[in-house]
C-alpha positions as CSV (number, residue, x, y, z in Angstrom):
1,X,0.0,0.0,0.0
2,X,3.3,2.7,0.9
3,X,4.0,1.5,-2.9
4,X,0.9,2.4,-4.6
5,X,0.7,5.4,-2.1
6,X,4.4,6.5,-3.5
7,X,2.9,5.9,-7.5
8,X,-0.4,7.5,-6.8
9,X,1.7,11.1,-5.0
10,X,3.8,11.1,-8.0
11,X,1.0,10.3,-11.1
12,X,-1.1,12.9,-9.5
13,X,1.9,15.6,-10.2
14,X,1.5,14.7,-13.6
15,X,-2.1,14.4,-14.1
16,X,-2.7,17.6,-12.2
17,X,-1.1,19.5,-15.3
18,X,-2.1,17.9,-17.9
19,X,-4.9,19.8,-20.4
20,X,-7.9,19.6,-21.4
21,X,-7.6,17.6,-24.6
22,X,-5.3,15.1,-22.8
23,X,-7.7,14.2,-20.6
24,X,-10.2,13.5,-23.0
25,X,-8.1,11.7,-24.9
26,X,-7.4,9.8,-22.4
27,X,-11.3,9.1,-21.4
28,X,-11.7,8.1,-24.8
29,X,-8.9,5.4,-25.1
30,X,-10.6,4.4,-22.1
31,X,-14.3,3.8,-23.7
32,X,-12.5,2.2,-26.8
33,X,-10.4,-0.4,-24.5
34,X,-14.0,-1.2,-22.7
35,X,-16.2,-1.5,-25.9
36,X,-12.6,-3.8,-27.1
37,X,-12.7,-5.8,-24.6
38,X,-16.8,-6.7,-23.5
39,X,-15.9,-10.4,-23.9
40,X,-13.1,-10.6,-21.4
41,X,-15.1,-8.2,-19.1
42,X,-18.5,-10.3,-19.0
43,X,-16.0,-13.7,-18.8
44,X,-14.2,-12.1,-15.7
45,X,-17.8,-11.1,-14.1
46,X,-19.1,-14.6,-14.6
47,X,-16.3,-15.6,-12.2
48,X,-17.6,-13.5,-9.8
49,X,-20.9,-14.1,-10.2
50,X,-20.0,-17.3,-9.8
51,X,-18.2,-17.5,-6.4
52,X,-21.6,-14.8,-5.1
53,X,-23.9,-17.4,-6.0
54,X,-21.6,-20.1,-3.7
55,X,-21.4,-17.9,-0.9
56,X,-25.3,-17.3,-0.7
57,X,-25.5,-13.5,-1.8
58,X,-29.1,-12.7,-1.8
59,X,-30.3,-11.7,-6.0
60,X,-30.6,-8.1,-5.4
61,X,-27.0,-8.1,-4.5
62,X,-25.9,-10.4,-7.5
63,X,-27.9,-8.2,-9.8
64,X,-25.7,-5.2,-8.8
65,X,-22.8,-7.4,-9.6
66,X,-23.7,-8.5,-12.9
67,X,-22.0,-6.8,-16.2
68,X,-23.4,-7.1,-18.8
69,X,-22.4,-6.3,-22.8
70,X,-25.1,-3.4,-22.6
71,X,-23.7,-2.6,-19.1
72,X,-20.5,-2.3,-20.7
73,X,-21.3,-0.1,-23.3
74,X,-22.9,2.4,-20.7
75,X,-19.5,2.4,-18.9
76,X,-17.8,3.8,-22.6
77,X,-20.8,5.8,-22.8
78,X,-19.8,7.2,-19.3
79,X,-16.3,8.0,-20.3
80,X,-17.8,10.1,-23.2
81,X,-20.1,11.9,-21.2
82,X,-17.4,13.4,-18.9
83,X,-14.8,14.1,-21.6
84,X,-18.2,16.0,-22.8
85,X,-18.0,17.9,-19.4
86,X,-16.1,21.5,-18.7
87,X,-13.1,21.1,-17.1
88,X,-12.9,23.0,-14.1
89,X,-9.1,22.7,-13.3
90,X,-7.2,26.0,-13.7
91,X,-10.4,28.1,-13.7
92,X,-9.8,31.8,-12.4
93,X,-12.4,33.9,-10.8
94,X,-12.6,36.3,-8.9
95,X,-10.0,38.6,-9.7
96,X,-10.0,41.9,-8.5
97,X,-7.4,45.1,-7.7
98,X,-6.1,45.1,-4.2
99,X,-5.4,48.9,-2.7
100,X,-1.9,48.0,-2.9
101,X,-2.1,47.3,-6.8
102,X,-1.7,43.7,-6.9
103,X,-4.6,41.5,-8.8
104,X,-5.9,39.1,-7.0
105,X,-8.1,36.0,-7.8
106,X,-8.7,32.1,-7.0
107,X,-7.3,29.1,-9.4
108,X,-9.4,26.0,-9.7
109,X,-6.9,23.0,-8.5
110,X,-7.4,19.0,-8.3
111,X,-7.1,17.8,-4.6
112,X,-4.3,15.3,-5.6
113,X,-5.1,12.0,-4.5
114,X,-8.5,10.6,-4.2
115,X,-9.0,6.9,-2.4
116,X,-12.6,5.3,-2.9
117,X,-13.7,2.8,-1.3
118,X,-16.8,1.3,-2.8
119,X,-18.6,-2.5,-3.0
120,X,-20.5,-4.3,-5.5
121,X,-21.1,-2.6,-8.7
122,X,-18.1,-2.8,-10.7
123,X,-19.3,0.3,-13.1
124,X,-18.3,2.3,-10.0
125,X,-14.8,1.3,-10.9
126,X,-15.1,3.2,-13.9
127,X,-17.6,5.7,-13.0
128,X,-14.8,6.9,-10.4
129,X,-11.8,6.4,-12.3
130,X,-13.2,8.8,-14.6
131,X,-13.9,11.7,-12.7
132,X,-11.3,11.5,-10.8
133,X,-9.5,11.6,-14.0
134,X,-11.4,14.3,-15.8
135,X,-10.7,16.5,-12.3
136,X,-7.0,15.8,-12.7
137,X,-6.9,13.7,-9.7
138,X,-4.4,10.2,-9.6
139,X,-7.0,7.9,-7.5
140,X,-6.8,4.4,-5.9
141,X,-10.0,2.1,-6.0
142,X,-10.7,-0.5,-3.6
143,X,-13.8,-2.4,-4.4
144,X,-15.9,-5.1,-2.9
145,X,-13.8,-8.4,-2.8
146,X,-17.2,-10.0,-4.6
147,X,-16.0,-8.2,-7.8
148,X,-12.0,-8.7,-7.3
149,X,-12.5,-10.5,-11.2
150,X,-14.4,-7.4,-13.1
151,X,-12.6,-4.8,-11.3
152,X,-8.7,-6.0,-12.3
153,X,-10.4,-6.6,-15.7
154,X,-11.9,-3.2,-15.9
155,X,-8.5,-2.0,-14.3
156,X,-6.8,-3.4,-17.2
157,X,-8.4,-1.4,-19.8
158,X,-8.1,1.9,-17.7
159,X,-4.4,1.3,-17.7
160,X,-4.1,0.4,-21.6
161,X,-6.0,3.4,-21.9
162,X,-4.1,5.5,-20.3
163,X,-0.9,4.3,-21.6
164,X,-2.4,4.8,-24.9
165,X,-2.0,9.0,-24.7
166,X,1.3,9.1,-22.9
167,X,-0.3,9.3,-19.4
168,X,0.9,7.5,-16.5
169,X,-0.7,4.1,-15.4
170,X,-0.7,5.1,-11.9
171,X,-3.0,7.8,-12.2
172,X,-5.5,5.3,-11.7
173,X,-4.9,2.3,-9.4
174,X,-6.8,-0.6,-8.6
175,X,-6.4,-2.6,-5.6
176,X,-6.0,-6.0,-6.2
177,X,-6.0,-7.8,-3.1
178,X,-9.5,-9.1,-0.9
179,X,-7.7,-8.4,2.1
180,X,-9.5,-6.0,4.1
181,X,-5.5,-4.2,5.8
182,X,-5.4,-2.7,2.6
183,X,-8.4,-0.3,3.5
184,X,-7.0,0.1,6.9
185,X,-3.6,1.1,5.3
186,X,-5.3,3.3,2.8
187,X,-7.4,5.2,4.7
188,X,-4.3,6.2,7.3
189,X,-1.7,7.2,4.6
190,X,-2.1,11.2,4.4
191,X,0.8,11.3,3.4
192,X,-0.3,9.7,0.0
193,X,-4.1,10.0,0.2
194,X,-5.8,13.7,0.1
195,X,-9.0,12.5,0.5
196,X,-11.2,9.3,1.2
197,X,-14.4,9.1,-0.8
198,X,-16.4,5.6,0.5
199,X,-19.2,4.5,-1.7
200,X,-21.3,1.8,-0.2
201,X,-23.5,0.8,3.0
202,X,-24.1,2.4,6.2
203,X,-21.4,0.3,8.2
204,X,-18.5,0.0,5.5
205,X,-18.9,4.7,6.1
206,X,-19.5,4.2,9.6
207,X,-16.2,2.4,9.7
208,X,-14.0,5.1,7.5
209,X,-14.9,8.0,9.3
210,X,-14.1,6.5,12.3
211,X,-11.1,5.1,11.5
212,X,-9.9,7.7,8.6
213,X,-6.8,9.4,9.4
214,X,-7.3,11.2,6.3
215,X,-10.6,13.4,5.0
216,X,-13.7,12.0,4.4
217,X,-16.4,13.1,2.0
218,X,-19.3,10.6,3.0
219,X,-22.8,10.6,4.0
220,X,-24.2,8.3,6.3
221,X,-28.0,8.3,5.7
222,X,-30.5,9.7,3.6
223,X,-33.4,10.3,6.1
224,X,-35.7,13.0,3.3
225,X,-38.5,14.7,3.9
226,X,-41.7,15.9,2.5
227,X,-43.7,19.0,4.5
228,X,-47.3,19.6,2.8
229,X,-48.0,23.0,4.3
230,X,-51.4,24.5,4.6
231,X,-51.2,26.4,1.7
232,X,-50.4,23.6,-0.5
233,X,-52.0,22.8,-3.8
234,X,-53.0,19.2,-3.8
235,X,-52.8,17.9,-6.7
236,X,-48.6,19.3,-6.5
237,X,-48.9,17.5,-3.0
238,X,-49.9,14.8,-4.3
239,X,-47.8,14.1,-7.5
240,X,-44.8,15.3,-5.2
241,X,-45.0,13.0,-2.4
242,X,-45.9,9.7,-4.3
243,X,-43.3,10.2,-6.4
244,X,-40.6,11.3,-3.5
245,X,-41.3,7.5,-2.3
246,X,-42.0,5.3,-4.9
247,X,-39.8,6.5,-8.4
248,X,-37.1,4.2,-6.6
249,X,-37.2,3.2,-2.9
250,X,-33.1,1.6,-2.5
251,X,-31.9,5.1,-3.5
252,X,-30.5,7.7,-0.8
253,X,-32.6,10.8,-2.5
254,X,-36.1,8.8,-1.4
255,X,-38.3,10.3,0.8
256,X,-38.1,8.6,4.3
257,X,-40.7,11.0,6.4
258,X,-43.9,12.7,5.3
259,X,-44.8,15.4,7.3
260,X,-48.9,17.2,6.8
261,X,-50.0,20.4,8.2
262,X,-53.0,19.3,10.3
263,X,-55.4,21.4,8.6
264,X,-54.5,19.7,5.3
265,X,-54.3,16.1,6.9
266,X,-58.4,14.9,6.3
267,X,-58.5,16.5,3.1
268,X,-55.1,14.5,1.5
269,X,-53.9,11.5,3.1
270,X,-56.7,9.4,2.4
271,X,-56.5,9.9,-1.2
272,X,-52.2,9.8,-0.8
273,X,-52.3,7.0,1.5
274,X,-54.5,4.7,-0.9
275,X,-52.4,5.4,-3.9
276,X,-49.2,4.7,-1.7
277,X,-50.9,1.3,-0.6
278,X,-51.5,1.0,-4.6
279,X,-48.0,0.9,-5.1
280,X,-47.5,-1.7,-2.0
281,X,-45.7,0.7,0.7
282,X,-46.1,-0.3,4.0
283,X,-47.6,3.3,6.1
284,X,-46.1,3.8,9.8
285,X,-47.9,6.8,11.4
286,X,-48.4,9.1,14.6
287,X,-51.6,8.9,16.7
288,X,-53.3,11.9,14.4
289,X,-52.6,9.5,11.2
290,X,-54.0,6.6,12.8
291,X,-56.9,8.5,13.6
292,X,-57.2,9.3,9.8
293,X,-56.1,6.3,7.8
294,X,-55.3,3.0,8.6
295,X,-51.5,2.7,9.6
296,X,-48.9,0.6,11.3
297,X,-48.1,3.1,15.1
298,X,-45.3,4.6,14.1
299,X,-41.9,3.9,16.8
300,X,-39.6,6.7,18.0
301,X,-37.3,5.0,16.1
302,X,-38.9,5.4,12.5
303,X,-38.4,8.8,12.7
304,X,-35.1,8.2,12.4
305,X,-34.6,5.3,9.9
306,X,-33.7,5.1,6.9
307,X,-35.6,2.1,4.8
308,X,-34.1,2.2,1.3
309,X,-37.7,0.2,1.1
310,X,-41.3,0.3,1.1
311,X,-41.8,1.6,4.2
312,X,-42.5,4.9,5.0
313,X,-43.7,7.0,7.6
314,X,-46.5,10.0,8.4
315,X,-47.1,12.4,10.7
316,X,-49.4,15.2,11.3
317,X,-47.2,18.4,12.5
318,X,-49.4,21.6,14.3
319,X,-47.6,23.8,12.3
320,X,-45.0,25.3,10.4
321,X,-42.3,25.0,13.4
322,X,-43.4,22.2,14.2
323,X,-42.4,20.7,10.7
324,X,-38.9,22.0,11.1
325,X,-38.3,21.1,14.7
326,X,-39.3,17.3,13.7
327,X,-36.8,17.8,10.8
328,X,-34.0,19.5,12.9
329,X,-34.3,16.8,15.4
330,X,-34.4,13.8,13.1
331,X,-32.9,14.5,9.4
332,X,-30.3,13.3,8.1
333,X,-28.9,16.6,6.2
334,X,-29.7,14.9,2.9
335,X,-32.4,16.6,1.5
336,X,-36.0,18.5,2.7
337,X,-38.7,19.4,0.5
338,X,-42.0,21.8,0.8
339,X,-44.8,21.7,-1.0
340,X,-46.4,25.4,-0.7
341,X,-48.0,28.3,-2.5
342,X,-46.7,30.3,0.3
343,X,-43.5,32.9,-1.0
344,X,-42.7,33.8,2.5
345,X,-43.3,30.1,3.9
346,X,-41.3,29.0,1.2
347,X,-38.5,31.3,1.9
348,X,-38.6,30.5,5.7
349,X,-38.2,26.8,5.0
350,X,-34.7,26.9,2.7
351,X,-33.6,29.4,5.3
352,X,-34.1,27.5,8.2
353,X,-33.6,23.9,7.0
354,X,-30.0,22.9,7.6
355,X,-29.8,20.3,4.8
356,X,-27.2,19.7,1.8
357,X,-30.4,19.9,-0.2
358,X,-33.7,21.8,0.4
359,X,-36.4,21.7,-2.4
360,X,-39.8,23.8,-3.0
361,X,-42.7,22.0,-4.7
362,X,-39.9,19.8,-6.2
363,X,-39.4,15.9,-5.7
364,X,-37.0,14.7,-3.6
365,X,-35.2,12.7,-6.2
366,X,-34.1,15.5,-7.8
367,X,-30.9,15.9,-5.4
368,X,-28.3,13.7,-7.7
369,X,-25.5,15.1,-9.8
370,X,-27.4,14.4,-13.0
371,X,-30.4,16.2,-12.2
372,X,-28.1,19.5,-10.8
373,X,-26.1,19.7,-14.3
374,X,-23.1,18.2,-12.9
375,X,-22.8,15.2,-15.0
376,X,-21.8,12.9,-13.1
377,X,-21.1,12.8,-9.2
378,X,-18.3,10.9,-7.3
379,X,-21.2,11.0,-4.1
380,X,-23.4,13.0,-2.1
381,X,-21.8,14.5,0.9
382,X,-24.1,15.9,4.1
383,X,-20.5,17.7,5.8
384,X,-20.5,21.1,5.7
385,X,-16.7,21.8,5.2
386,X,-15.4,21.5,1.5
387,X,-18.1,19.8,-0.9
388,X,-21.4,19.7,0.2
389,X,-24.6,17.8,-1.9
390,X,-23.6,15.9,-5.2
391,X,-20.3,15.9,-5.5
392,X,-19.4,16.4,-9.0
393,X,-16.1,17.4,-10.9
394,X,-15.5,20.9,-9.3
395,X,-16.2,18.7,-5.8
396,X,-12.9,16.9,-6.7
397,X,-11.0,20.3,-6.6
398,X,-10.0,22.6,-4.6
399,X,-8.9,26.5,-5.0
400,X,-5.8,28.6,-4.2
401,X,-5.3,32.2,-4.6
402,X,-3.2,33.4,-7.3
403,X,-1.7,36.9,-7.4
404,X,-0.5,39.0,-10.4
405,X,2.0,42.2,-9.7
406,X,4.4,44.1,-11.4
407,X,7.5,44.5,-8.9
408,X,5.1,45.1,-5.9
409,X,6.6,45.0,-2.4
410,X,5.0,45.7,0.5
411,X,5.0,48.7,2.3
């Protein structure tokens, strides 16, 4: 790991100056070496396919794992994409005279070395590789040992790629050993490593951020809400909440809590809760739901899950501040939305609500990189220091000040 530490600090010296057009270059050698190579990528995937079905991995976790031809071509796809993408690095802004004379502004710079930690899906391999790439980052991958196979196959035509242009082959590294020191080792090297991004369930983050000696750019949870205020219109309340919960349920961005201004409470949730029961979502509520619909009671503690399933849970606030203490107290930072025909409730609400993401009369599955213009992301981060919401290319940089004079010394 000090080895690939050592080749990862001294490709990203390289990588960190290269241009535009070498990067996209590069991102294309990349997509051609994938789309060359879909037979020995599937072969390698049926090996791990193979050893998930002997160990007992449930299907929605084999499905992850699969590659497929198609699934390969959306990984070249990918790489296209982000060459498509404006490259942030070197970017100026800002600049402005200083009393003294000098010119002053801020340089858009890559971070240096990126280490992701992720499981399952080999197209994250790629997906991260990329950006990291495009950001003029060197990174090293660690995946889940169920996909040890696809990921060195997928690693292999990142390298070829890369080699292809003239760039170095350490500017992306993939880890090719199961054993789990090598996370331990990465994640305390900050000598090396810049910054840890972990992709994957709430334990494997759980356990970087505790154990990182290096910075983290994680989220833990995704606990969302909905608020349907009084002044709602209900057909957007409606359309808004349904699909907040049920356009995908295993997805971070999915609403977890659905919170109803009382005086709103008879009038739409036995419409909403029959269409949610139409789509086969299991309702927890408080005492004022029950007494409106039928639900399962709702626990102290499903305020504060997150399901990533059919579940979800309802209750009837008194007011306005009431909606934000329940959100204050139990959100995860993720993301918050209103539904409202209220400007100066509307206001109030992105004001107050401490979230990464905070919506009006807008879905909750709108917070993803995609849907923000970023392209891609690398992650959604809930800190508030650095990169905060999707974290896209210009997320995987950093700024420094640059200043222009002309023999000025200070006086």
């Amino acid at each position: 790991m000090q080895q690939i530490g050592r080749q990862a600090r001294a490709a990203s010296r390289i990588i960190a100056t290269a241009n535009r057009g070498q990067k996209d270059r590069a991102l294309e050698a990349i997509a051609q070496q994938l789309e060359s190579n879909v037979a020995a990528l599937v072969s390698a995937n049926a090996k791990d396919l193979a050893a998930g079905k002997e160990k007992g991995l449930e299907a929605a976790l084999l499905d992850r794992l699969a590659l497929t031809e198609s699934g390969v071509a959306a990984m070249a796809e990918g790489c296209r994409q982000v060459a498509s993408l404006a490259d942030p690095v070197g970017e100026i802004s800002d600049m402005s005279y200083r009393p003294s004379g000098i010119q002053l502004g801020k340089m858009r710079v890559p971070l240096g070395v990126i280490g992701i930690v992720y499981e399952s899906r080999p197209n994250v391999t790629v997906d991260a590789a990329i950006l990291c790439l495009k950001s003029g980052n060197a990174t090293i991958l660690r995946g889940g040992s169920e996909a040890i196979h696809s990921n060195q196959a997928i690693a292999s035509c990142i390298a070829a790629g890369l080699s292809d242009v003239g760039l170095p082959e350490h500017v992306v590294q993939v880890i090719d050993t199961t054993d789990r020191q090598a996370v331990g080792e990465l994640i305390t090297m900050p000598e090396y490593v810049d910054v840890i991004v972990p992709r994957g369930g709430k334990g494997l983050i759980e356990r970087i951020s505790r154990d990182a000696s290096v910075p983290v750019i994680k989220h833990l949870d995704g606990i969302c809400h909905v608020y349907i205020d009084k002044e709602a219109e209900f057909d957007k309340a409606m359309a808004i909440a349904i699909n907040s919960k049920t356009h995908r349920y295993g997805v971070c961005n999915a609403m977890e809590t659905l919170l109803v201004h009382e005086s709103r409470a008879q009038e739409i949730l036995p419409p909403l809760c029959e269409q949610y029961r139409e789509h086969g979502v299991e309702l927890r509520g408080c005492e004022k739901t029950a007494a409106i619909t039928d639900v399962v009671p709702a626990t102290e503690d499903d305020w504060s899950t997150e399901y990533l399933a059919p579940i979800l849970s309802i209750r009837v606030v008194d007011d306005f501040n009431h909606a934000l203490d329940h959100i204050a107290q139990y959100s995860s930072g993720h993301t918050e939305s209103i539904v409202s025909e209220n400007y100066t409730t509307n206001r109030a609400f992105i004001q107050r609500v401490d979230s990464s993401s905070v919506m009006v009369n807008a879905s909750t599955r709108f917070a993803d990189g995609f849907e923000y213009g970023l392209g891609a992301e690398i992650g959604i981060s809930t800190d508030k220091l650095h990169a905060r919401g999707p974290v896209g290319l210009e997320g995987l940089t950093s700024q420094k000040y640059v200043v222009y004079g002309n023999g000025h010394i200070r006086k």
